[in-house]
C-alpha positions, -999 to +999 in steps of 0.1 A: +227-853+689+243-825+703+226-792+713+230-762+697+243-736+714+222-709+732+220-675+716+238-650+738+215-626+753+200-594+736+220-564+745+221-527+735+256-524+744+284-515+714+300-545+700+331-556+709+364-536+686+373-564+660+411-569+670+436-553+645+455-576+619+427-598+606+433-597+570+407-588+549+388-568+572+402-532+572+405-523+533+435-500+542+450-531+557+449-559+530+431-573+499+404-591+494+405-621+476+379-644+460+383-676+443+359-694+425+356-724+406+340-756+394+369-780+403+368-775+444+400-797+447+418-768+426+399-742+441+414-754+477+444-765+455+450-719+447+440-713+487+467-735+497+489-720+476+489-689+487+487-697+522+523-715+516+538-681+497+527-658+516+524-678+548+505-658+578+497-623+558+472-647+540+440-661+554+408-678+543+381-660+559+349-678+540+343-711+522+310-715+504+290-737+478+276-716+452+251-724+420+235-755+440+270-771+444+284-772+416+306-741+424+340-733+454+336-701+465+369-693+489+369-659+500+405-648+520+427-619+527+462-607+523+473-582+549+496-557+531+518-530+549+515-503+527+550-493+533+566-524+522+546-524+492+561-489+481+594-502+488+588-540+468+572-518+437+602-492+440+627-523+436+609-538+411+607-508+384+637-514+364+661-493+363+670-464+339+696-474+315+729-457+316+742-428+293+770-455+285+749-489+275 
């Protein structure tokens, strides 16, 4: 049986920055995601979904059994530039109709 691994030691020092771009993690960032269900093969069925749309702006960050089992609990992130979100909502509002239609 392998060991666990030793605890580092305790240290009053300031924790290392968390690197930028880890989605889910700064709320100005991305959006938090959690998906839940009885079924766990859908549950990672919707994860890997996403993953395959939205490709590397999407990551699981937590997996967890919940209710004693019988429950998927995925937890992920979608990192959103907030600028190309103005610009996808802006294409997407349809356009005023014309004077002429």
């Amino acid at each position: 049986m392998p060991r666990k691994p030793r605890t580092p030691p305790f240290s009053l020092t300031a924790p290392e920055p968390v690197p930028e771009g880890l989605p889910g993690l700064a709320p100005e960032q991305g959006v938090r995601l959690v998906l839940e269900g009885a079924d766990h093969v859908a549950v990672e069925a919707a994860a890997a979904a996403l993953r395959a749309c939205l490709g590397p702006r999407f990551a699981v960050t937590g997996r967890r059994l919940v209710e004693r089992g019988s429950m998927l609990r995925i937890t992920g992130g979608i990192r959103i530039d907030p600028a190309a979100a103005l610009d996808m909502v802006a294409g997407a509002t349809p356009a005023a109709p014309s004077p002429g239609s």
